[in-house]
Residue, then its C-alpha position, 0 to 999 in steps of 0.5 A: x500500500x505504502x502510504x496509500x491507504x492513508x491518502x485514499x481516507x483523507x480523500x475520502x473524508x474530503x468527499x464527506x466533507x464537501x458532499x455529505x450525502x453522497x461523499x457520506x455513503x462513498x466513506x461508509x461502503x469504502x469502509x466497509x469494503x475494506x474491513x471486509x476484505x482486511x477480515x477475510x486476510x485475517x482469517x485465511x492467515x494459517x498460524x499452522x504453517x506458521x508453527x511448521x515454519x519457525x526454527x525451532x518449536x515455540x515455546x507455549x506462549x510464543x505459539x499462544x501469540x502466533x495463534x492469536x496474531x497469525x497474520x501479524x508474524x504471517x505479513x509483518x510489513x503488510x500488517x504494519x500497512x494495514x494499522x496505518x491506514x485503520x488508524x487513519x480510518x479510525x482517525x476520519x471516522x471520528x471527525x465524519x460522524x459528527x459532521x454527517x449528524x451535523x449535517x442530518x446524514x444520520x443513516x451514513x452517521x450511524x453505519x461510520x460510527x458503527x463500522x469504527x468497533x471493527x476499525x478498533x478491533x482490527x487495528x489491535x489484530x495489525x498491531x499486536x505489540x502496541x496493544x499488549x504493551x496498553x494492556x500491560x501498563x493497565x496491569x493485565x498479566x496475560x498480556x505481559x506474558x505474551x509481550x515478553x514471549x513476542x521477541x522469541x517468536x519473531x526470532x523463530x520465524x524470522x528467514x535470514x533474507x539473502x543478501x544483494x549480489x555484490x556485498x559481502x558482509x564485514 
């Protein structure tokens, strides 16, 4: 996506702006078309091919995060694209909601205002470590078991990417 996401939110809270009745159910249905998709990305995520993958044999709360998070450690550099962009989501709907009841679009109102619960919970599903670490400073236990078990995972999955032609290591 690289950013892309971000930018097509922003137009499309512009459109909202600028024609609430139209521009309204264009951010509604891009919404929903995205948490849709996003969804279906997360539930064709095999944590089982993740535990055939890893180095060595996960330890039980490392294969507890993997279980829970599969896309995450399945796509890092996808899943960090994707919170991005349901933050910036999340960010326009905030700033959507109250201008379409502003402006007596209630129906486009509601469905935004409704859809943000699914931005909430997907954006925590993209970005494991920032949840836990939230958790963690609110005193949840499980939630630090999982944070201190994130490192050991990662470390497990991780491919050693093959280097360039032409360098060499020092």
């Amino acid at each position: 996506m690289r950013g892309l996401g971000a930018l097509s939110v922003i137009a499309l809270g512009g459109w909202a702006f600028l024609s609430p009745a139209a521009g309204g159910w264009g951010f509604a249905a891009a919404e929903f078309a995205l948490l849709a998709w996003l969804a279906r990305q997360v539930r064709g995520a095999d944590a089982a091919a993740l535990h055939g993958r890893a180095r060595e044999p996960f330890e039980p709360d490392e294969a507890d995060l993997v279980q829970r998070y599969a896309l995450y450690f399945a796509r890092p550099g996808f899943a960090r694209e994707c919170a991005s962009t349901l933050a910036a989501l999340g960010l326009a709907s905030l700033i959507v909601v109250p201008w379409l009841t502003y402006k007596l679009q209630w129906v486009q109102a509601v469905l935004v205002g409704v859809l943000l619960f699914a931005v909430a919970r997907l954006t925590k599903l993209m970005s494991p470590v920032y949840t836990l670490r939230l958790a963690t400073a609110k005193g949840d236990r499980d939630a630090l078991r999982l944070l201190s078990a994130h490192d050991g995972a990662v470390r497990k999955l991780s491919v050693d990417e093959p280097r360039p032609q032409g360098e060499g290591g020092r």
